[in-house]
N, C-alpha and C positions, 0 to 999 in steps of 0.2 A: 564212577559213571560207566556207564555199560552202552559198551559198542553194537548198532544194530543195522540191518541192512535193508535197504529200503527197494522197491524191484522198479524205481524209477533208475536207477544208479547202473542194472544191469541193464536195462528194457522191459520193457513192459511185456514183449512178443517170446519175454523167454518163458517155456513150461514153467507148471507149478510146483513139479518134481523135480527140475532140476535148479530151480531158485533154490531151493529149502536142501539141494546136494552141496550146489557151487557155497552156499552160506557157510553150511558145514564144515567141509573142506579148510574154505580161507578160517576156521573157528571164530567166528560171528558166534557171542554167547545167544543174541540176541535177532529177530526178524522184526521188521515194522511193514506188515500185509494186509492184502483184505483176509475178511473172513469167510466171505461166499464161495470161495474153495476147500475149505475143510468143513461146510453146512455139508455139500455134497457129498462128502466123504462118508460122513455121518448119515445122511437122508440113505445112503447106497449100503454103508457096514453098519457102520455104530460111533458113537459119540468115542470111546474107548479106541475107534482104529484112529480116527481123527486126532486125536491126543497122540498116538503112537507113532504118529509121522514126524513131531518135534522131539519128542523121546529119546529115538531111536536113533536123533543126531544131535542127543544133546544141546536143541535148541530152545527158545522159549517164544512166544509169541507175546512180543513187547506191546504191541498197539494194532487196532486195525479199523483202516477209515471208514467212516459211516456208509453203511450199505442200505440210504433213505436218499432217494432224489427231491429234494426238500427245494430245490430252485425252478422246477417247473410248474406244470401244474398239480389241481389239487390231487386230479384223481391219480396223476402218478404218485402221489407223497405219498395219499394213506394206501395205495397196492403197497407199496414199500413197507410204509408203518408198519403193516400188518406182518410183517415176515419179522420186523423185527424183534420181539421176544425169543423166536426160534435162535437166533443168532446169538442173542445176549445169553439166552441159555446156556450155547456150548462153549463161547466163548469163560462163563462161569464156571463150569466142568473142565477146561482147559487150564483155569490158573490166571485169565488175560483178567487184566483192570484197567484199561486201557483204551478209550474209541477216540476219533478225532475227524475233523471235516474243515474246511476252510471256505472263507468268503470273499466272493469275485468283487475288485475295487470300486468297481463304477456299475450304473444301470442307465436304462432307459427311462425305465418307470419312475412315477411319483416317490419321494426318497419315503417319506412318511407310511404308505403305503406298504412297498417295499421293505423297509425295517419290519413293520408290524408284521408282518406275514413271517417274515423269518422268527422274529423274537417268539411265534406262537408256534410254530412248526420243530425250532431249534428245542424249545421246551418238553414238547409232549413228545420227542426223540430226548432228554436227557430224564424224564421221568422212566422213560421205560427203562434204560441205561441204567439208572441207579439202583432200581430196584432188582437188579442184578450183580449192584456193586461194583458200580464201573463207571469211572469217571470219564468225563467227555471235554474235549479237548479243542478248544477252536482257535483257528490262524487266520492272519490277518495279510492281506497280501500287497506289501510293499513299494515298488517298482512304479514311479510316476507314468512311464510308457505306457502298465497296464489300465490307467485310466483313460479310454480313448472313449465312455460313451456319453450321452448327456449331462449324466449325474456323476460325481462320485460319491463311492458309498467308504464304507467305513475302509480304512487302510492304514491306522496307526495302534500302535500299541496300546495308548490311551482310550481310543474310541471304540476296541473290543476288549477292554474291560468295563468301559462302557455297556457293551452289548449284552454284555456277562452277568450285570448288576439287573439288567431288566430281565433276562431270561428267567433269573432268580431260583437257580437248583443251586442246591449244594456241591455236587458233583461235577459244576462244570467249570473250566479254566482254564487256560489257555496253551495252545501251540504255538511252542517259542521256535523261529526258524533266523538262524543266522542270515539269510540273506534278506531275509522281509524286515528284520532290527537292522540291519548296514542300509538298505534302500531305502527306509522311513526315516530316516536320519536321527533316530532311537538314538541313547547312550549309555554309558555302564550304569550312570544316573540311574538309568529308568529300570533295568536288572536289578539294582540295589535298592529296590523300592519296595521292588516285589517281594512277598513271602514265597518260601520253598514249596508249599500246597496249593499255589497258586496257577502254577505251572503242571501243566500233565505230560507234555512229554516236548522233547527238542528236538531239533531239525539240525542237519549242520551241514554246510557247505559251504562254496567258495565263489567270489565275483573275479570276472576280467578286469584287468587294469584301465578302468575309464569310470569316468564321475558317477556318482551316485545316481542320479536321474536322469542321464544314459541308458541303465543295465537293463537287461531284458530280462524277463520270469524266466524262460525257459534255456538260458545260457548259463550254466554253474560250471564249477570247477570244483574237483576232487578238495577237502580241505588241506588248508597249507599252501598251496597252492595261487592263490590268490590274493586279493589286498584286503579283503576282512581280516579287521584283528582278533582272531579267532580266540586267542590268548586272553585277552580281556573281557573277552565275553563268557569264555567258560571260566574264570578264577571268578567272577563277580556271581555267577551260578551256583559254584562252590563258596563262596562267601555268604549265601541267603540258606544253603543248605539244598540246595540240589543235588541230588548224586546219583538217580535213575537214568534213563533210556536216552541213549544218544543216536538218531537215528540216520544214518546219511543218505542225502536226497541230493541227488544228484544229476540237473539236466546237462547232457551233453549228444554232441553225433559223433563223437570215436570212440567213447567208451562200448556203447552197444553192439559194434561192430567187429567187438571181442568176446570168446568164447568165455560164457558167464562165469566158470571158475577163477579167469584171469581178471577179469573184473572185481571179482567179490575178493582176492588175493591181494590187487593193488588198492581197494579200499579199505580194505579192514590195516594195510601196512600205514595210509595216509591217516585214516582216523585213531592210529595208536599213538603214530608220532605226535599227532596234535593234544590228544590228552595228556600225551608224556610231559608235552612241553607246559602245561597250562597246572601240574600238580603241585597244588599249597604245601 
């Protein structure tokens, strides 16, 4: 499994130069970023400098979220759409096979409705994706707190692969996140279900000590850390045949509040411990 670092886990307010230093540093083989920071690089030098920014620190760019505002309207979707082949391009010149995006538990709107719009928007975002060889990755978001509107929409492991079967590419499959499998009240069951190609990339981190449908989306804890049995979720990952991108996503307000190196230093130490602990 390959340890990767996610710029939720430092802050989001830290530069794009010094995520991709502090990554470095702490030896993260691996980053999980957008990619509309190295389009620019590219639009300004060349696809080649953009490349030479992970290179040069021996990094790799694991995965990076969909850069398609696919939940509003139309006309923002297809402005987006349309940038998207550029993206998928350098992201293929880069080596990345990797994209991924997640869906908010509950709506307003007609659920019926709602689905459909996504299931046809999520599509003609994973055709373009493929045809660049790059598979697409969607997460499901957990936490009963975050269903606070009229509706809720999909928020089990079950119900997007559900989602997954109707969208119908090949290339698309799911964003496995430890804290959305502990909050849905998932089990090693439902990991052992799944095939290893099923899964495009993992999330990993940690809840506070309080029930299940208590936790908040945006309270995590470094892995190890907390009462997810972290252990049992990555042996049963290793058991289907998983063994890529581990990405850590990590909400908190002290972490940020430290200089990004020391951030990226005590996670890449907490995400080693926990695979250490979890190897067959």
């Amino acid at each position: 499994m390959i340890p990767a670092l996610n710029p939720v886990t430092t802050g989001k307010h830290v530069p794009f130069l010094d995520f991709l230093d502090a990554a470095a540093t702490a030896q993260f083989p691996a980053i999980d970023y957008p990619i509309v920071p190295f389009s620019q690089v590219a639009d300004e030098q060349s696809k080649d400098a953009a490349k030479e920014l992970l290179l040069s620190r021996q990094l790799v760019l694991g995965s990076f979220g969909l850069p398609v505002e696919f939940r509003k309207d139309e006309n923002t979707f297809l402005s987006d759409l349309k940038e998207l082949p550029k993206h998928a391009a350098l992201a293929k010149h880069m080596g990345v096979t990797r994209c991924c995006t997640w869906l908010f538990p509950a709506t307003d709107e007609p659920v019926a409705e709602y689905t459909c719009r996504f299931v046809r928007r999520l599509r003609e975002c994973a055709k373009i994706l493929g045809a660049y060889g790059i598979r697409f990755g969607i997460e499901w978001v957990g936490p009963k707190t975050s269903r606070t509107l009229k509706h809720d929409f999909i928020h089990t492991l079950p119900g997007t692969l559900d989602l997954i079967d109707a969208i119908g590419e090949t290339n698309v499959g799911l964003l496995f996140d430890s804290f959305h499998w502990f909050t849905s009240h998932a089990t090693k069951e439902d990991i052992l279900s799944l095939k290893a190609d099923q899964i495009v990339l993992v999330h990993i981190n940690d809840a506070p000590d309080k029930p299940k449908d208590q936790q908040i989306d945006n309270e995590r804890l470094l892995p190890g850390e907390g009462i997810i049995d972290l252990k049992v979720m990555l042996t049963s990952l290793q058991q289907i045949g998983y063994d890529s991108f581990i990405s850590v996503e990590t909400f908190s307000k002290e972490l940020p509040l430290l200089p990004p190196v020391e951030v990226a230093l005590k996670t890449k130490s907490a995400v080693d411990r926990v695979i250490a602990a979890s190897l067959l």
